[in-house]
Structures are given as structure tokens and as C-alpha cells.
N, C-alpha and C positions, 0 to 999 in steps of 0.2 A: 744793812741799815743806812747808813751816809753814802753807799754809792748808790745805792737805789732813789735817794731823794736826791744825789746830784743829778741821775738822769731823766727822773720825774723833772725837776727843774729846767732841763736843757731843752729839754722837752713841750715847755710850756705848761707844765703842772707843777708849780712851783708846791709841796706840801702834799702831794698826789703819791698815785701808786703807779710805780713806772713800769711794773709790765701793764700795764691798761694806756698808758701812754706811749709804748712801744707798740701797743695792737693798732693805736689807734692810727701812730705815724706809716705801716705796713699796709693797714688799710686804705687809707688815704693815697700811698701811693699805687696802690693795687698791684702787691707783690702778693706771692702763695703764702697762705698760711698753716697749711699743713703737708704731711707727705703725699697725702692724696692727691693734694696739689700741684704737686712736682711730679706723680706718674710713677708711683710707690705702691705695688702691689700689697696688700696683706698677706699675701703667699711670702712676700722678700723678707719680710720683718728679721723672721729668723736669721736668715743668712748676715742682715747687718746688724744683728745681733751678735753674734758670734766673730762676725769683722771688728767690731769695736771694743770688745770686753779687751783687747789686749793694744787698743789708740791709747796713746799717749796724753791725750786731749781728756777723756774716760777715766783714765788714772788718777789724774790729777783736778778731779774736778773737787770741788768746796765741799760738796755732799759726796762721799763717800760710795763709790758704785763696784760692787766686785763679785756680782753673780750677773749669770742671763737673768736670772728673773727681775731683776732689777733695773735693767736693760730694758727688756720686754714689756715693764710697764709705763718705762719715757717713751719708749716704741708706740705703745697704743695709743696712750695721750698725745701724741705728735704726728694720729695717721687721720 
């Protein structure tokens, strides 16, 4: 809630929705925005699936992640 509107704000969206304001700074600079984009097979999904169910970063995320399957569908949406 409050950090998403301070980065909407930093962002020039002062009141905005900052992953939309995050897309838009990404675009803007014309970085990759998906795994596709970086050279991310769909065949690999798996294997960095399976690499991160037990990162540290995974763990400890705000939501809660503690299957592949759950993995595998930030996977899809990120390819």
C-alpha cells in the first residue's frame, strides 16, 4: 500500500499504480521485459524452478511461495 504509492510518486505518478509506472520507466528505457527477453527458453522454466524453490530471496518473499507450482506460475507470467 504506502510503498507502492511512494514508488508510484518517485516515479511521477504521484496517486498512480506503480507497477504501471515501473513498466513504463523499463519501457522507456528499453530494457527486457520478460524472460523471453533475456534468452529464457520454456524448456528452462523448470530447471529455474526447481533452482529457486530453495533461494533465499523465494523464501522470504511477502506472498508466501513454497511449491513448483507456484513457482511455475510467476515462471509463466514472467516468460
Amino acid at each position: 500500500g504506502e510503498q507502492q504509492e511512494r514508488v508510484a510518486e518517485a516515479l511521477g505518478a504521484p496517486g498512480g499504480n506503480a507497477a504501471a509506472a515501473v513498466d513504463r520507466l523499463v519501457r522507456a528505457l528499453g530494457l527486457p521485459r520478460t524472460l523471453r527477453d533475456v534468452g529464457v527458453r520454456r524448456d528452462q522454466l523448470d530447471a529455474i524452478a526447481k533452482g529457486a524453490l530453495n533461494n533465499l530471496w523465494v523464501r522470504t518473499n511477502p506472498r508466501p511461495i513454497s511449491t513448483l507450482d507456484q513457482i511455475h506460475e510467476l515462471l509463466e507470467a514472467a516468460w
